[in-house]
C-alpha positions in Angstrom: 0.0 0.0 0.0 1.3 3.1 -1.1 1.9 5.9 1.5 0.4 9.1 0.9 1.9 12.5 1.5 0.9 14.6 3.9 0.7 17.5 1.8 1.8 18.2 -1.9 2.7 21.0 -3.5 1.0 22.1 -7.1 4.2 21.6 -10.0 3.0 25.6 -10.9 4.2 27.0 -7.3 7.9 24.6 -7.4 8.3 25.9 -10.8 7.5 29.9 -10.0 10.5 29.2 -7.0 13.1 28.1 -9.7 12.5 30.8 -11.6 12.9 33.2 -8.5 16.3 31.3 -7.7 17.7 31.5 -10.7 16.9 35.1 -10.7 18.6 35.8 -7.1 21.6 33.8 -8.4 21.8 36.1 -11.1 21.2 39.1 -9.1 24.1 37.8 -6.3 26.6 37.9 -9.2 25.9 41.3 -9.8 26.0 42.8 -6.6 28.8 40.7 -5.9 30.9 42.6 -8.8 29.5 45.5 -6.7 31.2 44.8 -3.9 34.3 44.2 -5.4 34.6 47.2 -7.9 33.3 49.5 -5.0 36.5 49.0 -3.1 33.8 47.4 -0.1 35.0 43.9 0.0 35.9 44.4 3.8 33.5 46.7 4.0 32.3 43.7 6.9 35.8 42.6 8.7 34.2 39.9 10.6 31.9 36.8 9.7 29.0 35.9 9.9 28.7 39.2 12.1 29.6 42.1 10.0 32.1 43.1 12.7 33.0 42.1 15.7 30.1 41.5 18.2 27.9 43.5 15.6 25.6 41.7 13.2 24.6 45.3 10.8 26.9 47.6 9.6 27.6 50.6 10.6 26.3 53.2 8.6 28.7 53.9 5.7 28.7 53.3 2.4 31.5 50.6 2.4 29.5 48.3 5.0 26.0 48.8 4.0 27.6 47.8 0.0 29.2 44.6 1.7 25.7 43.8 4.1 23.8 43.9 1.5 25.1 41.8 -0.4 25.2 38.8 2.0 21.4 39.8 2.7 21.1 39.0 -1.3 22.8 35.9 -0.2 20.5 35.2 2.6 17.2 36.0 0.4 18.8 33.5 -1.9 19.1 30.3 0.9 15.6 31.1 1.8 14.1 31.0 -1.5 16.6 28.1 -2.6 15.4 25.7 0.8 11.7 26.6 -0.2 12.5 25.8 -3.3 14.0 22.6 -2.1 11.0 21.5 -0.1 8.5 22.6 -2.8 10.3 19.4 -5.3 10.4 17.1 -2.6 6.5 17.6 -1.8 5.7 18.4 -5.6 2.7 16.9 -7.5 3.8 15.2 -9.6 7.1 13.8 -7.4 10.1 14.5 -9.8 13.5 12.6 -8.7 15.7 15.1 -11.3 14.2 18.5 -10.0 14.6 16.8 -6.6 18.5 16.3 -7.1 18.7 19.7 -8.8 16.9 22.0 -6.0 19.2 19.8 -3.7 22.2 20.9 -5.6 21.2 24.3 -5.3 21.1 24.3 -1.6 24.4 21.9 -0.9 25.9 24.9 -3.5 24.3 27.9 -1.6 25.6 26.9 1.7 29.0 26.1 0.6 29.2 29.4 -0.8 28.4 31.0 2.3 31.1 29.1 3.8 33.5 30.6 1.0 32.0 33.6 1.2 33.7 33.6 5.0 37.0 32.4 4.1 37.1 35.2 1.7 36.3 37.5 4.4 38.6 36.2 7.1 41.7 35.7 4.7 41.2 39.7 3.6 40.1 38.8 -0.2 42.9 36.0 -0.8 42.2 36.6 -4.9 42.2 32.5 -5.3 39.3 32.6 -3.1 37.6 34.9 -4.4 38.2 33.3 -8.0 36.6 29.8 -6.4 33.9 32.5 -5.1 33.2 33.6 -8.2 33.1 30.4 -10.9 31.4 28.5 -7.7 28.4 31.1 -8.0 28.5 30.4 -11.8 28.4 26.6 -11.5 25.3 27.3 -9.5 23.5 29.6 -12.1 24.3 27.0 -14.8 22.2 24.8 -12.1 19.2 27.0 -12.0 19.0 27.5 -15.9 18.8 23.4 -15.9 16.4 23.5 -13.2 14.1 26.0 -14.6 13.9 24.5 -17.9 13.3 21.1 -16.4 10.5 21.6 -14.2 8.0 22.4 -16.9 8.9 19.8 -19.4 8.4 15.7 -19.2 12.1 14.3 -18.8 10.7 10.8 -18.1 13.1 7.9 -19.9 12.6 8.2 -23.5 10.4 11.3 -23.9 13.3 13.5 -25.2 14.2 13.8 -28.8 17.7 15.1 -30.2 16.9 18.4 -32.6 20.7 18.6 -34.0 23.2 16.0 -35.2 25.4 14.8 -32.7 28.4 16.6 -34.2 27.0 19.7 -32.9 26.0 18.5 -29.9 29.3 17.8 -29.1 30.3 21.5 -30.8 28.1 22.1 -27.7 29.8 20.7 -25.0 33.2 21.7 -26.1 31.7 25.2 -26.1 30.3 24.4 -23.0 33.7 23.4 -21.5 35.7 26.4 -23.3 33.5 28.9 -21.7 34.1 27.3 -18.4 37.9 28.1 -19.1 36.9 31.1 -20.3 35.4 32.4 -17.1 38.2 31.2 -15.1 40.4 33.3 -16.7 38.6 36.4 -16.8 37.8 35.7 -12.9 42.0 35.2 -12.6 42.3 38.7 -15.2 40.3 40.5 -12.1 42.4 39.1 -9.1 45.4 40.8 -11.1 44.2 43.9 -11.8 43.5 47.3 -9.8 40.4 46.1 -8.4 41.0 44.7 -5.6 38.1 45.5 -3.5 39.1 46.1 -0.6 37.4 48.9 1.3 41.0 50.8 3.0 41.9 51.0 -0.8 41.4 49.2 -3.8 45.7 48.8 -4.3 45.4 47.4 -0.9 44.4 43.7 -1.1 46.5 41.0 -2.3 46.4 40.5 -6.0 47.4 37.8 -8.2 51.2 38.3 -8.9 51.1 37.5 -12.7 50.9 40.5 -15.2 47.8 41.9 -15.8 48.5 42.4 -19.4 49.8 38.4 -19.3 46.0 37.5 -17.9 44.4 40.1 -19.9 45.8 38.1 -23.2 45.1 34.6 -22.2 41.6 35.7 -21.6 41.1 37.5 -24.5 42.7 34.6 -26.8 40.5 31.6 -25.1 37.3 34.1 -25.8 38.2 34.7 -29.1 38.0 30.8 -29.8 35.1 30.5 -27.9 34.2 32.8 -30.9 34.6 30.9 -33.7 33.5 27.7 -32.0 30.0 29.5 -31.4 30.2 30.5 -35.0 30.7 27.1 -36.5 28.1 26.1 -34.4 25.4 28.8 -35.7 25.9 28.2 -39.2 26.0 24.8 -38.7 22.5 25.1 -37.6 21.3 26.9 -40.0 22.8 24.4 -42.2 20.7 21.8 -41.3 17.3 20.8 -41.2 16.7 22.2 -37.1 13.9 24.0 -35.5 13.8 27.7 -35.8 13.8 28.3 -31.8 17.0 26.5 -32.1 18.5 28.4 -34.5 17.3 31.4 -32.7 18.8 29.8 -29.0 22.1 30.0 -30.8 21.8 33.6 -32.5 21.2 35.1 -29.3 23.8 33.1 -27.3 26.5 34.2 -30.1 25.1 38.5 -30.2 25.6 38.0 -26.1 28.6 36.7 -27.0 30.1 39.7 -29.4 28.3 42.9 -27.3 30.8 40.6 -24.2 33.2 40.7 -26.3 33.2 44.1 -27.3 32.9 45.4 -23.4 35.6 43.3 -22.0 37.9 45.1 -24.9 36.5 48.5 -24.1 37.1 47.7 -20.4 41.2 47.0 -21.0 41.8 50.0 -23.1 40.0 52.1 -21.2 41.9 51.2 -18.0 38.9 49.1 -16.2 36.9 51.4 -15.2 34.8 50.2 -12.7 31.1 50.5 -13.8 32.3 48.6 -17.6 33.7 46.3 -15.3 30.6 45.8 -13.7 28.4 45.7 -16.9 31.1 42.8 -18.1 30.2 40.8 -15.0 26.5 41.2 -15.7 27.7 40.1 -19.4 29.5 37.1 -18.3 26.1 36.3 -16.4 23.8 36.2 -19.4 26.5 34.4 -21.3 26.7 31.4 -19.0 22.6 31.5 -19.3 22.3 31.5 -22.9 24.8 28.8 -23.3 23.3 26.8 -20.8 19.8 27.3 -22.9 21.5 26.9 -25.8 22.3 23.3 -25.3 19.3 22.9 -23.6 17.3 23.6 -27.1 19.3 21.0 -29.0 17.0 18.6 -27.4 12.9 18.4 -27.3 10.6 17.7 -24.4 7.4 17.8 -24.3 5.1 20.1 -21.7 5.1 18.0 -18.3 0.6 18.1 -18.9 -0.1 17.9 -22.2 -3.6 18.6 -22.9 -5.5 15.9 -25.1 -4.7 18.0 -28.3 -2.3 16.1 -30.6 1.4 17.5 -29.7 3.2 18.0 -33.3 6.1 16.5 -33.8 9.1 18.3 -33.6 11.7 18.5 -36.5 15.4 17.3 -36.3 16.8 14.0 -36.6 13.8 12.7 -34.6 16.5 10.3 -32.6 15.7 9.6 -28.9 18.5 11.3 -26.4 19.7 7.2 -25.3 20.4 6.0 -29.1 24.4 5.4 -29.5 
């Protein structure tokens, strides 16, 4: 006999809390920049108090800029836990959104714990660089989450849209842009920003050139590029769904307007609000890559109503064939 839940939740309400953490993950990377380029990065000295024996800061800018970020961050582990309860009670129960919500949380919390070491070790850059990709690990989370939660991923009810060559264009652009990040984190730990709130020249900083850093960035981005390139006219090469034709477009105009801002940034001496509008860059990047690859495939809505679902052009090939 099958034990009933106490109480469910409706698939409408777990899905409308993805949405709202993937939003606060993107809005912690923003304000996190903020933090930084403000020169407030110690704008708290102490953690999880923002100083000693005080839990607010002070009122000045470099504090209030550094608590309110972490109260971003403490917004986001409330709505990631509800959002973690809300798939383990959902109706209909979902094992994947289950895991995904989970990793959400087990990621929020260990950044929080980061987030302290980075705190406590005066902005060690290499910290601040697992800070930062960490945080982008979990947006790439929430994308898949989101996208998930309103299709039907049962065994078998996905279909591959694109040849497999491109699909695995799409993880080496997936894995490229990973590097890509990486660097571009590393590129920040060198330069002038330091972020720290007694002076931005203050905190330690990677000790490799910035101009070194600057060019491996800009050299891995540049064949991120032309990777993204072979991969939009391939699918407009083949016989693919508009949308994910369209997926790629956008992910590849992101891509160049990025482009174009990290260059403006370096020759205009990173100034710290391009700076900032790079980071917010970088953000959408990782999410239209992320939906990107999530296009190449086809799921159908998680309640399909009794109307006849058409079926969807591409190589028509289930997601398991070899």
């Amino acid at each position: 006999m099958t034990r009933r839940r106490p109480f469910t939740v409706p698939a409408s309400i777990s899905h409308r809390l993805n949405i709202s953490a993937l939003a606060l993950v993107g809005l912690i990377l923003v304000t996190g920049g903020a933090v930084r380029l403000t020169g407030s990065g110690l704008g708290c000295t102490d953690w999880p108090d923002c100083r000693v024996g005080h839990l607010t800061p002070a009122l000045q800018f470099h504090p209030l800029i550094e608590f309110s970020n972490r109260m971003v961050t403490d917004l986001l582990t409330v709505v990631v836990v509800a959002a973690f309860l809300a798939a383990v009670f959902r109706n209909p129960h979902r094992r994947d959104l289950v895991y995904l919500s989970g990793g959400l949380v087990i990621g929020i919390l260990a950044q929080a714990a980061v987030g302290g070491i980075v705190v406590l070790t005066k902005l060690n850059p290499y910290w601040v660089m697992v800070h930062m990709f960490a945080t982008m690990i979990l947006l790439a989370n929430a994308v898949v989450l989101v996208h998930r939660s309103s299709r039907d991923y049962r065994p078998g009810s996905g279909h591959l849209l694109i040849p497999r060559p491109l699909l695995r264009l799409h993880y080496g652009i997936l894995a490229l842009l990973a590097a890509v990040v990486a660097a571009g984190t590393a590129t920040t730990g060198a330069g002038p920003l330091a972020g720290n709130s007694q002076g931005q020249e203050v905190a330690r900083r990677i000790p490799v050139p910035l101009r070194d850093l600057a060019e491996l960035h800009a050299t891995l981005a540049m064949l991120l590029v032309g990777m993204t390139i072979g991969l939009v006219v391939g699918l407009h090469v083949v016989n693919v769904e508009e949308r994910v034709r369209r997926a790629g477009r956008m992910f590849f105009t992101v891509m160049v307007a990025q482009a174009g801002v990290g260059y403006i940034q370096y020759f205009t001496h990173l100034p710290a609000a391009v700076v900032e509008v790079h980071i917010l860059g970088a953000t959408m990047l990782v999410v239209g890559a992320v939906q990107s690859f999530l296009a190449s495939t086809y799921h159908p809505p998680e309640v399909v109503s009794a109307a006849v679902v058409p079926e969807p052009m591409g190589t028509g090939e289930p997601l398991g064939a070899g």
